[in-house]
N, C-alpha and C positions, 0 to 999 in steps of 0.2 A: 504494500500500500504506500501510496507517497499522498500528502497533504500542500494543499496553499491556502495561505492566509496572506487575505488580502484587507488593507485598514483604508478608509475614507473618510472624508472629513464633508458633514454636512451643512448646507447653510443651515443658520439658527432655526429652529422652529420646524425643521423640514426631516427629522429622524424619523417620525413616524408615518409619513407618507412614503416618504424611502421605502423602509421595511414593509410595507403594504404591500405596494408595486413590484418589492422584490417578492416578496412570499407570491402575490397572485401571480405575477407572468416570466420570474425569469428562475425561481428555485425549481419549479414542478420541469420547464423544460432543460434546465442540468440534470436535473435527475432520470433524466434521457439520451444522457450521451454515453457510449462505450465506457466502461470501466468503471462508472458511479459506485461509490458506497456511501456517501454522507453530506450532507451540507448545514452548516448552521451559519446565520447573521443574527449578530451580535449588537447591541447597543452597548455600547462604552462608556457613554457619558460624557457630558463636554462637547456636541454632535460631532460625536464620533462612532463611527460604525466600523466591525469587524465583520469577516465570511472567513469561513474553512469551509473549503470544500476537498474531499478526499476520494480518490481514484485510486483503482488498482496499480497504474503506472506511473510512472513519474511524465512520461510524453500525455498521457490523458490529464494531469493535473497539470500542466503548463497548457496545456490544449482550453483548458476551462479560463485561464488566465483572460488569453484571448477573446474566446468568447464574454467574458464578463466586462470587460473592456469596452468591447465593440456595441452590446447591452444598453449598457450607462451611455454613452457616446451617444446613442440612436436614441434610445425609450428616456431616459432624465436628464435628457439638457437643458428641461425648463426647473429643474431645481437645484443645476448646478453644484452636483457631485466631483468633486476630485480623491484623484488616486491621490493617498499619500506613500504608501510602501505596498512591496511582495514580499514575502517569505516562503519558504518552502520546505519540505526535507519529508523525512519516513518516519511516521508515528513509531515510537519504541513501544509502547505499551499503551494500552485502549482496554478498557471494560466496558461502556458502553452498549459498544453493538452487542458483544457476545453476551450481556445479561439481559438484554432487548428479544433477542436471537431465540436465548430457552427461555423468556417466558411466552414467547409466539408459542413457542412446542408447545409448553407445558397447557395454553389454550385449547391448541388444538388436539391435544388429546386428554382433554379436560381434565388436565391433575392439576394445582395449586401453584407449584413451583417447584423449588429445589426440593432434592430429599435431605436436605437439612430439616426443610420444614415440617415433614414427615417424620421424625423421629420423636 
């Protein structure tokens, strides 16, 4: 898995229309490109906003870069978004998904959870 984190700096007052327009039109279509496992945008504070998004590959998670670029560029140049950094690298450790992961299982085969919690 490789990850990017991307931070932007929003005009005042305009974080929560940000994050709207990201959740409604541009999270659901990364979540459709080759290699997808995760995305979160973040409120920082201070209108500041972060995204990780994570891909199997490090060319898919640079590949998202672009796209998210090209996104903001087109869809909110009326609220005047900028990039302030990237970052990137290979998560070393995540729980997360894999606790997310069993308790989908544990749904759909109607047990509880762990067998911790069985005991």
């Amino acid at each position: 898995m490789y990850a990017s984190l991307r931070t932007y700096r929003a005009q005042p007052g305009t974080v929560d229309a940000t994050l709207h327009r990201v959740d409604r039109d541009s999270a659901e279509a990364l979540s459709m490109e080759p290699g997808f496992v995760a995305y979160h945008a973040i409120d920082t504070g201070h209108d500041m906003i972060m995204t990780v998004s994570v891909f199997e590959s490090e060319r898919q998670a640079e590949a998202s870069n672009e796209l998210a670029a090209a996104w903001i560029a087109e869809e909110l140049v009326d609220l005047n978004i900028t990039r302030v950094g990237v970052m990137a690298g290979e998560p070393r450790e995540s729980r997360g998904a894999r606790r997310r992961a069993r308790l989908i299982v544990a749904e759909r085969l109607g047990t509880t959870g762990s067998a911790h919690e069985h005991q």
